[in-house]
N, C-alpha and C positions, 0 to 999 in steps of 0.2 A: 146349123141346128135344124133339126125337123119337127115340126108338129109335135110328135109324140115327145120329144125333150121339152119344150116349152112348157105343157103338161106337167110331165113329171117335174118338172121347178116350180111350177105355180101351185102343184099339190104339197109339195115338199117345203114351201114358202108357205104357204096359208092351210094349209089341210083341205085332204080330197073333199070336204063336205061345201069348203067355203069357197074354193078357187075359181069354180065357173062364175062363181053367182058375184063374186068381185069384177074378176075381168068380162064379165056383163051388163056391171053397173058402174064403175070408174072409168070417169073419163079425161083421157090424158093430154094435154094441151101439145106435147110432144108428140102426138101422134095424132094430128090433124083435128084434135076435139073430138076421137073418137076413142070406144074401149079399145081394152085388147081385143075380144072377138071381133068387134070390127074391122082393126085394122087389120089380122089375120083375115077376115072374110075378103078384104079388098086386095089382099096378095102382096101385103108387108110382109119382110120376110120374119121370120119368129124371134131372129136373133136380134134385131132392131127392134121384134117390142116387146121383146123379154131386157134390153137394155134398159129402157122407158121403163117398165116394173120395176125391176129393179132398183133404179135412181128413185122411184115413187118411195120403194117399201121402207128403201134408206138398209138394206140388206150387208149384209159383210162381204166384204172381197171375194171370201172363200164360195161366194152362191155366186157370183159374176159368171 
């Protein structure tokens, strides 16, 4: 998964207006006590913390 997918799920999951401002501000114990940008900043890969989301949002199978 790249970047720009992780994006488009996290807009696609919360709406383009809310998605940064979430994964800016939740932070996820599964991903070392840090956000999702964080842990993107620190070179997690996107698919590991779009998993973490995911499991957060409690999402349907069909957005895995």
């Amino acid at each position: 998964m790249r970047h720009t997918e992780f994006w488009a799920r996290m807009e696609h999951a919360l709406g383009s207006s809310y998605a940064k401002t979430w994964a800016e501000m939740t932070v996820l114990s599964e991903l070392g006590g840090r956000t999702p940008s964080e842990a993107l900043a620190a070179g997690m890969a996107p698919k590991q913390v779009w998993a973490a989301v995911w499991r957060k949002l409690e999402l349907p199978e069909a957005q895995r």
